[in-house]
C-alpha positions as CSV (number, residue, x, y, z in Angstrom):
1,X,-7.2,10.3,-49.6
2,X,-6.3,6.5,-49.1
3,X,-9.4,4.3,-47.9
4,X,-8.7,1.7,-45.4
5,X,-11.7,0.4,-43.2
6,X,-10.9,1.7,-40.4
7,X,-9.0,4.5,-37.9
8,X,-8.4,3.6,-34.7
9,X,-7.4,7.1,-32.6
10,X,-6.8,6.6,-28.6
11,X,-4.6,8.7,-26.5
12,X,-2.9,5.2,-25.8
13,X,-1.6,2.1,-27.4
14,X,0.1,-0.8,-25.8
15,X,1.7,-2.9,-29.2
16,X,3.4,-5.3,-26.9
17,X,6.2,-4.9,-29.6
18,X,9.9,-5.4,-28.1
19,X,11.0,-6.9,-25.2
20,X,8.5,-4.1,-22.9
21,X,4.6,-3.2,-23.6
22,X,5.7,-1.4,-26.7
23,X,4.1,2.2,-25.5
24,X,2.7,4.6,-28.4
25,X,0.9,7.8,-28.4
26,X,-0.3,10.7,-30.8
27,X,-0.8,8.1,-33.1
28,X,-3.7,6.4,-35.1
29,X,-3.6,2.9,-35.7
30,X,-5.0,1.7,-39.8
31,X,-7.1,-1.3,-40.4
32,X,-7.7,-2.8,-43.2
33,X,-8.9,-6.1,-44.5
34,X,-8.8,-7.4,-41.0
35,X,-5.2,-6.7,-40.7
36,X,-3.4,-3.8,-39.3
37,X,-2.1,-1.8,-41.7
38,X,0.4,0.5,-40.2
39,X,0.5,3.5,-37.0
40,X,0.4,6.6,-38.2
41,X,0.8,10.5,-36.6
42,X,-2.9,11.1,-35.9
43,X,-2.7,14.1,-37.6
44,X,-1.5,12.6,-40.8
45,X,-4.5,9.9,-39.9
46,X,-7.1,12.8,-40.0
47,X,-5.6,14.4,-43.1
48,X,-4.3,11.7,-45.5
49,X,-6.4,8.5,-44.9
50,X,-10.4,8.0,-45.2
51,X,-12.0,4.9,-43.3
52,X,-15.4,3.5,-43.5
53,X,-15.4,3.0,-39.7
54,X,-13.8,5.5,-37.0
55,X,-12.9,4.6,-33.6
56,X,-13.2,7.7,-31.7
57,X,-11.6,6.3,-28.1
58,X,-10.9,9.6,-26.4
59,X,-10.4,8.1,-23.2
60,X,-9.0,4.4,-23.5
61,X,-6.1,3.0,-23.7
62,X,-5.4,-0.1,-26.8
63,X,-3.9,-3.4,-26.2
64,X,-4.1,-6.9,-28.1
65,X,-6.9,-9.3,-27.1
66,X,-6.4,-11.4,-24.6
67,X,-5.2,-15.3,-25.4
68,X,-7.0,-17.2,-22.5
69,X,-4.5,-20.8,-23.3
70,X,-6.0,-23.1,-21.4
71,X,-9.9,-23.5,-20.7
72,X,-12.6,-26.1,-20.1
73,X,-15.7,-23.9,-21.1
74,X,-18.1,-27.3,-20.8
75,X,-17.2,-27.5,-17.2
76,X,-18.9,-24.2,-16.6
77,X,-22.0,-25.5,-16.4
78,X,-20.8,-26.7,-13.1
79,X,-19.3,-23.7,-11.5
80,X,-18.3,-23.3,-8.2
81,X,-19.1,-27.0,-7.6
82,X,-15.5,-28.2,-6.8
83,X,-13.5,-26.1,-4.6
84,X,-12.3,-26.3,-0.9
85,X,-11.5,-29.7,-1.4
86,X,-8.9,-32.6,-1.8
87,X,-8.9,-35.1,-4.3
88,X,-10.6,-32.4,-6.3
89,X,-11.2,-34.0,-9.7
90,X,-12.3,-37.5,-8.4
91,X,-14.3,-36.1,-5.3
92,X,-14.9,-32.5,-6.3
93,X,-15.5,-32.6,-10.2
94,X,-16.3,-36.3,-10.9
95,X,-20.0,-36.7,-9.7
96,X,-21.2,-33.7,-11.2
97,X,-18.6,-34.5,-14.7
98,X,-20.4,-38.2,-14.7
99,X,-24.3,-36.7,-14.4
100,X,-23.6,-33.7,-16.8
101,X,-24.8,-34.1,-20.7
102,X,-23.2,-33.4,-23.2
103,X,-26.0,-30.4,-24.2
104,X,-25.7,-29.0,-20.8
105,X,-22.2,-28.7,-21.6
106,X,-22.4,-27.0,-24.5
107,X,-24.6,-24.7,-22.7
108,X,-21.5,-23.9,-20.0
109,X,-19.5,-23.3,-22.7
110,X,-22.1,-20.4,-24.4
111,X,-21.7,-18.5,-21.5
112,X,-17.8,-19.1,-20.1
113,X,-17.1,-18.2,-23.9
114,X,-19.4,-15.0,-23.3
115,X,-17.7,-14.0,-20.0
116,X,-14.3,-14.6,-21.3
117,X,-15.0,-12.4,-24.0
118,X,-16.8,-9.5,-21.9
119,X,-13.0,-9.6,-20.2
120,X,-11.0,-8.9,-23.1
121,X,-10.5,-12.5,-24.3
122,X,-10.3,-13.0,-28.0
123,X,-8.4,-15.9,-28.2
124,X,-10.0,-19.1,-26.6
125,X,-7.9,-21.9,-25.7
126,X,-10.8,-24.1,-25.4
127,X,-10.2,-28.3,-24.9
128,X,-13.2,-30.7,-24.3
129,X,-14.6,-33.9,-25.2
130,X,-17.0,-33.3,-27.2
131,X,-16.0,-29.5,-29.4
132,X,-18.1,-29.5,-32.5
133,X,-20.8,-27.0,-31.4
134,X,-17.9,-24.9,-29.3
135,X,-15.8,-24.1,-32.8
136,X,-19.4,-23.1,-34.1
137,X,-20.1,-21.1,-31.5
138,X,-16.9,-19.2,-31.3
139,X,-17.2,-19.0,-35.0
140,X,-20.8,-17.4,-34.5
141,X,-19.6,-14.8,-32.1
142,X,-16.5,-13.9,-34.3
143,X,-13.9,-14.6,-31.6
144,X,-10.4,-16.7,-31.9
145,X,-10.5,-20.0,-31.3
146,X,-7.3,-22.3,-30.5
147,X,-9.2,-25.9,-29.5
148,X,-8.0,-29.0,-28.7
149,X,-10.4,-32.5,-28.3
150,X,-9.9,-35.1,-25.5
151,X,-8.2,-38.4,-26.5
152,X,-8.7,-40.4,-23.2
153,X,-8.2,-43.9,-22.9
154,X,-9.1,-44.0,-19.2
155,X,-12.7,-44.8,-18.3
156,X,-14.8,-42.7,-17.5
157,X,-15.8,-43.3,-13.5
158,X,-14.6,-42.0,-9.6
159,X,-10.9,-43.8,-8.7
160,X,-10.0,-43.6,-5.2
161,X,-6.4,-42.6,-4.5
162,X,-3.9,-45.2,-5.1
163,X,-6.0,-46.6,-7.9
164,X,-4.4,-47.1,-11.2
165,X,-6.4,-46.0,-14.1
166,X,-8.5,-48.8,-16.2
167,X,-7.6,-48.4,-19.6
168,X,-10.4,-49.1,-22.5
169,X,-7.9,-48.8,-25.8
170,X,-11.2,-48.4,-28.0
171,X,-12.1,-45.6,-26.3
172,X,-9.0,-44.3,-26.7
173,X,-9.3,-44.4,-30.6
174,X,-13.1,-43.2,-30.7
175,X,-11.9,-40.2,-28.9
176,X,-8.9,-39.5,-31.1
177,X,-11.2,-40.4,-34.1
178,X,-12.9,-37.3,-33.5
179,X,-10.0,-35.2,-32.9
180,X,-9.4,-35.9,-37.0
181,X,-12.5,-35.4,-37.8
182,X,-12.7,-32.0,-35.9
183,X,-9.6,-31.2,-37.3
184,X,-11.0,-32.0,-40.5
185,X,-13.9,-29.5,-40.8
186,X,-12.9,-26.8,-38.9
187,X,-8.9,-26.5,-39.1
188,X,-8.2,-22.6,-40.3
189,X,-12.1,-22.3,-40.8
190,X,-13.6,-19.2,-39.6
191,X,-11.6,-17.0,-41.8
192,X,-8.4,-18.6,-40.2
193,X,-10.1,-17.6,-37.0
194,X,-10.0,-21.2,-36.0
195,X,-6.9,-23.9,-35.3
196,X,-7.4,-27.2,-34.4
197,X,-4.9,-28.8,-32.1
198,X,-4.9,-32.6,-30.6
199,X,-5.3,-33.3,-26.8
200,X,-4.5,-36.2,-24.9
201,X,-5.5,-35.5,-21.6
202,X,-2.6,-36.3,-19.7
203,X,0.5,-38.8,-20.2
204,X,-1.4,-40.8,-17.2
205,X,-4.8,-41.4,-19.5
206,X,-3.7,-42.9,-22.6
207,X,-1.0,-45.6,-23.6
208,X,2.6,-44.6,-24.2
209,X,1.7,-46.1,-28.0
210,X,-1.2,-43.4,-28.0
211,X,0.7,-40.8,-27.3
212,X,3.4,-41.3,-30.0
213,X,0.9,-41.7,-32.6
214,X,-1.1,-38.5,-31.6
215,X,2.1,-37.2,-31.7
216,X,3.0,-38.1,-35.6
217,X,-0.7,-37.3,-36.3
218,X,0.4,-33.7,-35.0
219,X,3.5,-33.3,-36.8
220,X,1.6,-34.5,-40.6
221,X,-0.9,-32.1,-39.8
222,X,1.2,-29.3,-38.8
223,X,-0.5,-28.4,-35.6
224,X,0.0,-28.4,-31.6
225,X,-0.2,-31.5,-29.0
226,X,-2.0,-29.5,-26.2
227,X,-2.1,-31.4,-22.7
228,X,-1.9,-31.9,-19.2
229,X,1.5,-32.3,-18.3
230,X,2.6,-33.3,-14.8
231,X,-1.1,-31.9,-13.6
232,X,-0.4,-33.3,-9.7
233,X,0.4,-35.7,-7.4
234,X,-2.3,-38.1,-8.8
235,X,-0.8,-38.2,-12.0
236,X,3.1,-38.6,-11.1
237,X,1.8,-41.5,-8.5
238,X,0.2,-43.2,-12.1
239,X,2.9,-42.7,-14.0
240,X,6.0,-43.7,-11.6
241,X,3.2,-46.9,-10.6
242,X,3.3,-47.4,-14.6
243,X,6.6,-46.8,-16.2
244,X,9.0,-47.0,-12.9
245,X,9.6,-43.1,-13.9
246,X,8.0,-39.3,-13.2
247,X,5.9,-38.1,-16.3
248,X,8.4,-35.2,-17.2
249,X,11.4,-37.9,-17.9
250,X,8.6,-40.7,-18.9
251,X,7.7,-38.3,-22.0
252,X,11.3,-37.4,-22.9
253,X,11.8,-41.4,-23.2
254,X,9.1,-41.4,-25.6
255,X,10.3,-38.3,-27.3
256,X,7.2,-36.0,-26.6
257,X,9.1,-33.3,-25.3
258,X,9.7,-30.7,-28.9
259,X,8.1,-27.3,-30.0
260,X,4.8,-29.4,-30.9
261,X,3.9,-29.5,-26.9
262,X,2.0,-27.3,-25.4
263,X,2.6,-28.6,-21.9
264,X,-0.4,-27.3,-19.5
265,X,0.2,-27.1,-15.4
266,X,3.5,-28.7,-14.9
267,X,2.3,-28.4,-11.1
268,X,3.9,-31.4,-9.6
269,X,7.2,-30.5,-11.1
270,X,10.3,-29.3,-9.4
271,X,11.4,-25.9,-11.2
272,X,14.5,-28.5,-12.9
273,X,11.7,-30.5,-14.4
274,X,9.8,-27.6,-15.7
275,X,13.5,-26.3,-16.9
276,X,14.5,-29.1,-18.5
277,X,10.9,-29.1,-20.6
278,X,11.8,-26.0,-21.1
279,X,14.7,-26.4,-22.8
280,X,13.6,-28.9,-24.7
281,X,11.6,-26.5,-26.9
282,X,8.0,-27.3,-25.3
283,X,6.2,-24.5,-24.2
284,X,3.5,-23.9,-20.8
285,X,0.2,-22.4,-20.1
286,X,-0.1,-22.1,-16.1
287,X,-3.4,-21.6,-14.6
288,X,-2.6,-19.6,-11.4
289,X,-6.1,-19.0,-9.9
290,X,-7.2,-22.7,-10.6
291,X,-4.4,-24.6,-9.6
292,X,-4.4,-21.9,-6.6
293,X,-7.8,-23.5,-5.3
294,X,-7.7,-26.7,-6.1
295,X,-4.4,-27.4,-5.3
296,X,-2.6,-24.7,-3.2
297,X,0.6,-24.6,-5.5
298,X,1.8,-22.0,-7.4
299,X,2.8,-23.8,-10.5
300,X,7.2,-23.6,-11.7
301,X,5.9,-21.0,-14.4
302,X,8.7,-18.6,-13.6
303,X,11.6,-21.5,-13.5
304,X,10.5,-22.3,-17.1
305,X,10.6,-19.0,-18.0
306,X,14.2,-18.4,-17.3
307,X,15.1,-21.3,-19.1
308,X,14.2,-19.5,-22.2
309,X,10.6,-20.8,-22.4
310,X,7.1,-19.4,-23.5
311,X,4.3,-19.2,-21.1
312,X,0.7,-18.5,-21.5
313,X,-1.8,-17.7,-19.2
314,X,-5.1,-19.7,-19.0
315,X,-8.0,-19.6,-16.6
316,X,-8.9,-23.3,-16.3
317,X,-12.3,-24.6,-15.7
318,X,-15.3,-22.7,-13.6
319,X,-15.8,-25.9,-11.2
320,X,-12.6,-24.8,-9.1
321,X,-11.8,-21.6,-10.8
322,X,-15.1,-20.2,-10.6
323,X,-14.4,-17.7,-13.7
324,X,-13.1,-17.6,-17.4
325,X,-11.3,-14.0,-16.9
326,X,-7.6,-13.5,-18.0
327,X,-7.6,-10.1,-16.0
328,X,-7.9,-12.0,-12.8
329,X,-5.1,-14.7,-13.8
330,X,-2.4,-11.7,-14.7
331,X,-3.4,-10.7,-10.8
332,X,-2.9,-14.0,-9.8
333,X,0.4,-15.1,-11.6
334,X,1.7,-11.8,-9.8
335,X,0.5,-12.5,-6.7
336,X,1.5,-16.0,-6.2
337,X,4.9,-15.3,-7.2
338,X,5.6,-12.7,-5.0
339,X,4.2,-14.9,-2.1
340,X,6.2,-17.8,-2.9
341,X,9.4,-15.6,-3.4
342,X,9.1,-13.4,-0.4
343,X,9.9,-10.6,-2.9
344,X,7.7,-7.6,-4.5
345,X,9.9,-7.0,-7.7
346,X,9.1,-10.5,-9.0
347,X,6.8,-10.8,-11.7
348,X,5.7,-7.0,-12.4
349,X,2.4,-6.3,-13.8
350,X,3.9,-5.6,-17.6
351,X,5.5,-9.0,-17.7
352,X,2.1,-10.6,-16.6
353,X,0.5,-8.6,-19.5
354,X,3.0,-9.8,-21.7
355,X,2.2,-13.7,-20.6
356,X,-1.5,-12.4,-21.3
357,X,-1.0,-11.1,-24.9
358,X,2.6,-11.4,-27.2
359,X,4.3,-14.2,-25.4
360,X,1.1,-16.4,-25.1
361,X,0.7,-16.0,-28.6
362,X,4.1,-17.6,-28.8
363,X,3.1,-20.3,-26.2
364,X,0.2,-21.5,-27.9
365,X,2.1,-21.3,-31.6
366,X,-0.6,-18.3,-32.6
367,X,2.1,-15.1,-32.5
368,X,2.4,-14.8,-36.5
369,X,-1.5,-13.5,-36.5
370,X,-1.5,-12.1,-33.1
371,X,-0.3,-11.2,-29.4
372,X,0.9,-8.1,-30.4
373,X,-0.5,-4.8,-32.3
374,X,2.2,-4.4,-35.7
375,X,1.7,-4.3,-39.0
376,X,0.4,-7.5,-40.9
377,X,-1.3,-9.3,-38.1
378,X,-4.8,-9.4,-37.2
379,X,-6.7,-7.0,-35.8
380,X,-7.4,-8.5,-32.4
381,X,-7.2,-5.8,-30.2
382,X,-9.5,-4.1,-27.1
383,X,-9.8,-0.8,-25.8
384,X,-9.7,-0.3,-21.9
385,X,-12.2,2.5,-20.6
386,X,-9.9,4.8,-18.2
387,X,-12.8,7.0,-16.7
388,X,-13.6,3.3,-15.3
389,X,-13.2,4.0,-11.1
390,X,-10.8,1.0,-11.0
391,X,-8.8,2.7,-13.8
392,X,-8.6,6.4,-12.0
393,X,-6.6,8.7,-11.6
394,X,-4.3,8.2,-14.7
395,X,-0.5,9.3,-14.7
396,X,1.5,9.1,-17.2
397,X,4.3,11.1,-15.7
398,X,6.7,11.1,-13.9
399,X,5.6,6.5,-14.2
400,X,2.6,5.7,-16.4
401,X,0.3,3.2,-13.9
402,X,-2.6,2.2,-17.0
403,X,-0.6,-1.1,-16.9
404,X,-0.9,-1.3,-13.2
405,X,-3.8,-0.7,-12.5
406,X,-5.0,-3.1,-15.7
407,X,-3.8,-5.8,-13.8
408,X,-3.9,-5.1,-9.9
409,X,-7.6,-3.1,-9.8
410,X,-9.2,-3.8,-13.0
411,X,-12.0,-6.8,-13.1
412,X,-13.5,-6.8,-16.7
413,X,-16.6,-4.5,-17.0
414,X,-13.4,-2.0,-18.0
415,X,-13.0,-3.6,-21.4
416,X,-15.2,-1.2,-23.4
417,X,-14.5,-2.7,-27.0
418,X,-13.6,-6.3,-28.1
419,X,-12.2,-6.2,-32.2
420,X,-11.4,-9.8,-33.9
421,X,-10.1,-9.2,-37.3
422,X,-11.1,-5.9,-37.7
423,X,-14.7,-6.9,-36.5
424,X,-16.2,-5.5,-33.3
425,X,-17.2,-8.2,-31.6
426,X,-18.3,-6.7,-27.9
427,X,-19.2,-2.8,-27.4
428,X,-19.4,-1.5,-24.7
429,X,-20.1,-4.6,-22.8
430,X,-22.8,-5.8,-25.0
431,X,-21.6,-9.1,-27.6
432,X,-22.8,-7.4,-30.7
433,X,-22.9,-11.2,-32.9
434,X,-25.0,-12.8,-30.8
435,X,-28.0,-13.1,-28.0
436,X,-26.4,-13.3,-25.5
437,X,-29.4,-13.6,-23.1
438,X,-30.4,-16.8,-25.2
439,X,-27.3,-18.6,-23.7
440,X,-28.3,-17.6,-20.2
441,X,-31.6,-18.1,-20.3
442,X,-30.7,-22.1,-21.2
443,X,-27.9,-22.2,-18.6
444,X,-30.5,-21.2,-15.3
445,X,-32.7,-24.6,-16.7
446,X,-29.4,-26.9,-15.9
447,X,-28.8,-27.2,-12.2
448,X,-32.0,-28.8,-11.4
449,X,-31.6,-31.7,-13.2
450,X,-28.0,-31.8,-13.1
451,X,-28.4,-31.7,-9.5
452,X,-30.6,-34.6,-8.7
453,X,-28.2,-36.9,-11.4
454,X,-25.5,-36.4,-9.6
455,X,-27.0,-36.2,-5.7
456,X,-26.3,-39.9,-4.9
457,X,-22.8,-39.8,-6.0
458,X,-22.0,-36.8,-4.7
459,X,-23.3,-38.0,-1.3
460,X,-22.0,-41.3,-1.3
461,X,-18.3,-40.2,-1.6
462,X,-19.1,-37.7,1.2
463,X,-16.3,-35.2,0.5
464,X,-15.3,-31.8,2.0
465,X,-18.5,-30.3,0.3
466,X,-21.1,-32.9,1.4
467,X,-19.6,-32.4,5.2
468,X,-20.3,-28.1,4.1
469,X,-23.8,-29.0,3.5
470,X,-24.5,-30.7,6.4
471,X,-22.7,-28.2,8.4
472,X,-25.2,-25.3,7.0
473,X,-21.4,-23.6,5.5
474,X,-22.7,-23.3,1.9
């Protein structure tokens, strides 16, 4: 018999391989040393391979983790604080942003990282200011981490529209200080679990001159530029105010615009724009349900696309989003689209799952260890329960509707099983590496104190959810 660590058996595996879902059954999938190993006949699984572990997952259905691209997990500890509302980061997010601490924040991001992961997330594409104890907690937990740190240049404080940005260069280089340093101790830690990127906040908070040396930092260190690229109104109005140019055309001029991009948003660009960075080898991580809400535009994702381009899904930040769940954003993208196009067939559910899994791992530069379920890559993988009501009935003839239903009725609790290099990390919706009630626990002491800080401010600029208060309509 040949020992291997573990046997995965379901009556159904989506592999993502090829240009569809990559559909398998009567087969066993082989682990071993956190890799998969190979798919096998299940037969020939029972009778010629022996395995420490067994999955026994009579009535699921397998598919890669999850690759959430793009999230603020800090920012959760301010959920549902910033919706309904214009001017949404500087009158929505910014008084509560400004009163926040920095342990408060590490608090949101316990449980957004918990959340994500009770939806079948198990890569987290986290970016923050402050990420030291994030990459120790998604370490802890066992779960994929692609983070990125703020470099801002831009002080911290509420500007009212029309207001250029005030610049404080050592800031700037503090905050990109500790990108390095982050970089530093936790690049490929974690068992390779954990990739550091660098992340400028946007083209409209740092110096062109900051921007091209993050840039050459980026390429001697091999990794990713992950920012906000084009991210609204607000930020084209800085940039053409600036540079005499939109941000799109500002950063080819400055040659940001390569493979090393990971260009997040692109909502204020036409569909050319988001072409042409297309084209230019970046890549793009929309945010449907955020930019949905805060914003009411559904973001060029489908323009860039099909110019040839990569895009990843990503859920955003809890203040306007209001949840860290990549089920809900393969919904979304699908939705949107078909709105804005007047047309049903655009954007199918298995092309939303494929943003969610294989080519997210290309979009984020993570597809050599995972996005997909093939020999030699990490075994990231989950296991959907299909006796879950949002899952029933099940046909797999004369159409199969698992993927359907995955992404059109399914909400999370469905995600049964959670494995990040061959490690269960979630069972049966219980995190198996951690407390989890610890981290919730700390978050309910937050909103108190966080509350009164940021009361006056909140007041004083009197936005759409100061007039809701008054009104008695929240």
């Amino acid at each position: 018999m040949k020992k291997v660590d573990m046997i995965v058996k379901a009556p159904h595996f989506y592999t993502m391989q090829g240009e569809g879902v990559g559909y398998k059954n009567g087969v066993a999938m082989l682990v071993d040393g956190g890799k998969i190993v190979d798919f096998v006949d299940e037969k020939i699984a029972e009778k010629e391979y022996k395995a420490e572990e067994v999955l026994e997952l009579d009535h699921h259905a397998v598919f890669p983790g999850f690759i959430d691209g793009h999230m603020h997990t800090g920012c959760n500890v301010m959920r549902g604080l910033a919706q309904d509302t214009n001017n949404w980061m500087m009158y929505g997010l910014q008084p509560f942003d400004n009163a926040a601490t920095s342990q408060q924040k590490d608090i949101g991001s316990e449980v957004a990282i918990i959340e994500a992961i009770k939806a079948g997330t198990t890569t987290l594409g986290d970016y923050n200011g402050e990420m030291e104890n994030v990459c120790a907690f998604i370490d802890k937990i066992g779960a994929r981490g692609n983070i990125a740190q703020n470099v801002r240049a831009a002080k911290f404080r509420v500007y009212n529209p029309g207001e250029l940005y005030e610049f404080d260069d050592e800031q700037g280089e503090i905050s990109l200080k500790r990108n390095i340093e982050l970089y530093d101790k936790w690049h490929n830690k974690g068992d390779g679990r954990i990739r550091i990127l660098f992340g400028p906040q946007g083209p409209d908070f740092v110096s062109p001159e900051m921007l091209i040396k993050v840039q050459k930092i980026v390429k001697d260190y091999k990794t990713k530029m992950h920012m906000h690229v084009q991210q609204g109104d607000r930020e084209t109005y800085q940039i053409v105010k600036r540079y005499g140019k939109r941000p799109v055309h500002f950063l080819d001029d400055i040659g940001l615009l390569d493979r090393d991009l990971i260009a997040v948003h692109l909502t204020d660009c036409t569909e050319e724009e988001a072409q042409f960075v297309a084209k230019k080898g970046a890549t793009m991580i929309v945010n449907p349900a955020s930019i949905g809400i805060i914003d009411g535009i559904v973001c060029p994702s489908m323009a860039f696309q099909d110019a040839g381009g990569f895009v990843a899904l990503g859920s955003d930040q809890a203040p306007g989003n209001n949840c860290h769940n990549i089920i809900h954003e393969m919904k979304n993208v699908c939705l949107f689209n078909k709105i804005k196009c007047q047309n049903p067939e655009i954007m199918p559910a298995w092309k939303a799952l494929r943003m969610a899994t294989i080519e997210g791992a290309k979009a984020i530069g993570v597809d050599d260890i995972v996005g997909s379920l093939e020999s030699g890559k990490q075994a990231d993988f989950i296991a959907i329960d299909l006796d879950y009501p949002s899952m029933l009935p099940v046909y797999t003839y004369p159409m199969r509707n698992i993927v359907p239903n995955l992404v059109y009725s399914a909400r999370g609790p469905e995600v049964a099983l959670s494995v990040v290099n061959g490690r269960i990390i979630m069972r049966d919706q219980k995190i198996l590496t951690i407390d989890e009630r610890e981290s919730i626990e700390k978050i309910k002491t937050c909103p108190e104190e966080l509350g009164k800080n940021a009361a006056e401010e909140f007041f004083k600029i009197h936005g759409t959810n100061a007039v809701f208060m008054e009104e008695d309509k929240l």
